[in-house]
N, C-alpha and C positions, 0 to 999 in steps of 0.2 A: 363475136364480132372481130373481125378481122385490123390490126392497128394499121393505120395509113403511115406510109412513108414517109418524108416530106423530103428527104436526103438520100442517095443509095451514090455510093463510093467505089470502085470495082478497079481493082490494081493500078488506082492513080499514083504517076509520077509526073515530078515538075522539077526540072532541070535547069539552071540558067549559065551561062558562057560567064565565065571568069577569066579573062587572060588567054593563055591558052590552056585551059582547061575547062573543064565542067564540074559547077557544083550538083549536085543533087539536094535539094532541099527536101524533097519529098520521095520517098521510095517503096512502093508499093502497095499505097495506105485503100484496103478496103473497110467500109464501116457501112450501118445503117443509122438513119435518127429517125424517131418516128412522131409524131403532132401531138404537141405538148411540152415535148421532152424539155427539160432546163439541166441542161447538159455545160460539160465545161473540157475544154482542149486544154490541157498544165502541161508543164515543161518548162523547162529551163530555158533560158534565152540562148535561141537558135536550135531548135526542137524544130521547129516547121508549124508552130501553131497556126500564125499571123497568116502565113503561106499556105496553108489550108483556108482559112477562114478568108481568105481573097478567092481563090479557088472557087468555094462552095458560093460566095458572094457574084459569082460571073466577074470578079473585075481584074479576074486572070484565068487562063485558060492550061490545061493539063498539059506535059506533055507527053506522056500515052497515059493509055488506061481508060475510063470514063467517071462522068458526075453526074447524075440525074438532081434534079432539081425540081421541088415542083414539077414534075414530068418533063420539064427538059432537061434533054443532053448539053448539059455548058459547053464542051467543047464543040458543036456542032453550030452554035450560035452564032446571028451575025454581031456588031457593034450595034445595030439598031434593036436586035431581039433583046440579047442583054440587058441595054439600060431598060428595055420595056419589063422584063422580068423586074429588075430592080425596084424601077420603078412603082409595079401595082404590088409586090407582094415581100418584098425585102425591106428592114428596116435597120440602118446600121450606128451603134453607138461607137465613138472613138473617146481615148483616153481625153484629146486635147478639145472634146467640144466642137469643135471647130462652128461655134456659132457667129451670123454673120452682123459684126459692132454696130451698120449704121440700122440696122433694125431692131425693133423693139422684141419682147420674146413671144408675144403673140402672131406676131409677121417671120419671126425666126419658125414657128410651129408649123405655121399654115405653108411653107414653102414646098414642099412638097407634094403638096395638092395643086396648085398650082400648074403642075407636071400634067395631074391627073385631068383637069379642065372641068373643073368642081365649081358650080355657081359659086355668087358670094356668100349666100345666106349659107350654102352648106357650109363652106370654109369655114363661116363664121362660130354655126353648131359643132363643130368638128374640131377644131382649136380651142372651143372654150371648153368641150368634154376629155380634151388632152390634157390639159392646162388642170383640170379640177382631179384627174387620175393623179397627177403627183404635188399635188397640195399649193401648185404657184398662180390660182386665180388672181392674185389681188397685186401678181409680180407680173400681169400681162401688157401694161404699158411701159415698162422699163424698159433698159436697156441690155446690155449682155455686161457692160462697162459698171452699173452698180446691184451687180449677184457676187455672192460667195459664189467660190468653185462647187459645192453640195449644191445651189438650184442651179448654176450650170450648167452639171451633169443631169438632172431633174428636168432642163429645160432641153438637154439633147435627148432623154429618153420621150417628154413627151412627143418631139418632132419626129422619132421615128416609129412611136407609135400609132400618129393620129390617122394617118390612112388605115389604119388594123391591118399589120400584115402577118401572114402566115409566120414567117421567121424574124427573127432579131435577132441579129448575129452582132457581138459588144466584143471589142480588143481595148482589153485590160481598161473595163472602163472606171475601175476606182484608183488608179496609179494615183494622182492627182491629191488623192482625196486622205481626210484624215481618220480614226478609224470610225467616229462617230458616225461621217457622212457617208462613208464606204458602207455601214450597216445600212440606215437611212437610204441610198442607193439600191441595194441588193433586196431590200425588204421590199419598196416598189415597185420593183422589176417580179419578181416571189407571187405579187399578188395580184398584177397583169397577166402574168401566167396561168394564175389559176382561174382569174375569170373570165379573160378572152380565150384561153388555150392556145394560148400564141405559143411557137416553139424559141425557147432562146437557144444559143449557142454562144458560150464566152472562149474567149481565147487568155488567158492567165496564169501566172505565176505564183497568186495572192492566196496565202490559205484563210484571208477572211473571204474571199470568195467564194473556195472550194468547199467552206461550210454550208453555203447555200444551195450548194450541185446535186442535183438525184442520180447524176452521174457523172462517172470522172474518165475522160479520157485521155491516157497518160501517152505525151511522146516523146521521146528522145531522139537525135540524131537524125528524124525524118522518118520515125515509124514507129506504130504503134506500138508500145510493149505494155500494156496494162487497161484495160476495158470495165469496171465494178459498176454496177446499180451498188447506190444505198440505201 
C-alpha cells in the first residue's frame, strides 16, 4: 500500500525585505510528510522552523519553489482558498493559547465549527467528544481566566482538534509549560495520533518534546541539515 502524502516541499524559498537587504529565511527546503506522521521541525531560534510551519499552514506563501498540501499548491492559493483549507482540515496549536477570556472552554472548542456551519446539536457532540479526548469534561463551563496553563494548552489542543483535521501543526506548544504539563501535553497529542491518525508537525527547540517525535527534522540557518526516523 502506497503511504499518502499529506505535505510535499520542492525547493521552497521565503525571502522577506529587511532594509535594504534580503533575508532568506528559508533556502531550498525540500521534504515529504506522510499521514500520521508525528514529526518535529528543531533548531535553534531563527532556523526557519516557525516560517516553515506558516508556510506549510497557508498563512504565508513561498517565495519560489512549491508546497503541496493536502493536494493544494499554497502558493497558487487565493486568501479565500487558504482559510477554506485551514479551515476544514488544518488544526493549529500555539505556545500562548491564545484562547478567547470572555468565553467559557466549551464555546472556546466549538469555535471553529462554527466556520464549518455545523448544526447545534453536532457542535454540541463534537465539543463534548473534544473536551473528553483531553480529560477537561467537567472544565467545560469555565472560564480560560480560572485553568492552569496545562488545561490551557489541553483546551487549545481540544479546539484544534474537534473538527478532526488531517494535520495539526503546534509552535513550541509547551514553552509555557512545566515539565509535568509538558509530558501531560505531548502524551495527549501521542494518542490523538494514534487513534485518529491525524498528522502532527511541531515546530521546537524542547528536547522534552523531541522525545516524543518518530521523527526529527533538524534545521539550521534555513535548511535542512539532518532528516532521522526513530
Amino acid at each position: 500500500m502506497t503511504e499518502v502524502k499529506l505535505i510535499h516541499a520542492h525547493d521552497l524559498v521565503k525571502a522577506y525585505p529587511v532594509a535594504d537587504r534580503e533575508f532568506v529565511a528559508l533556502k531550498n527546503i525540500s521534504l515529504e510528510i506522510g499521514k500520521g506522521e508525528f514529526t518535529g521541525l528543531v533548531g535553534p531560534s531563527g532556523s526557519g522552523k516557525t516560517t516553515l510551519l506558516n508556510v506549510i499552514g497557508s498563512l504565508d506563501i513561498p517565495s519560489s519553489g512549491s508546497v503541496t498540501v493536502l493536494d493544494s499548491k499554497i502558493e497558487a492559493l487565493t486568501h479565500k482558498q487558504a482559510a477554506q483549507l485551514r479551515n476544514l482540515h488544518i488544526g493549529f496549536i500555539f505556545q500562548t493559547y491564545n484562547l478567547l477570556p470572555v468565553y467559557t472552554v466549551a464555546e472556546n472548542v466549538e469555535f471553529p465549527l462554527l466556520l464549518l456551519g455545523k448544526s447545534t446539536d453536532e457542535r454540541k457532540d463534537m465539543v463534548a467528544e473534544a473536551l473528553e479526548w483531553v480529560g477537561l469534561t467537567e472544565k467545560a463551563e469555565m472560564r480560560p481566566a480560572q485553568l492552569s496553563g496545562g488545561e490551557s494548552q489541553r483546551v487549545a489542543i481540544a479546539r484544534a482538534m474537534v473538527k478532526k483535521p488531517a494535520l495539526v501543526l503546534a509552535d513550541e506548544p509547551t514553552a509555557n509549560l512545566d515539565a509535568k504539563n509538558s509530558h501531560h501535553i505531548l502524551q495527549t497529542m501521542e494518542k490523538l495520533n494514534a487513534e485518529l491518525d491525524t498528522t502532527f508537525l511541531f515546530a521546537t527547540h524542547d528536547e522534552k518534546v523531541m522525545q516524543y517525535m518518530k521523527r526529527i527534522i533538524s534545521l539550521e540557518d534555513g535548511e535542512v541539515v539532518k532528516d532521522e526516523i526513530k
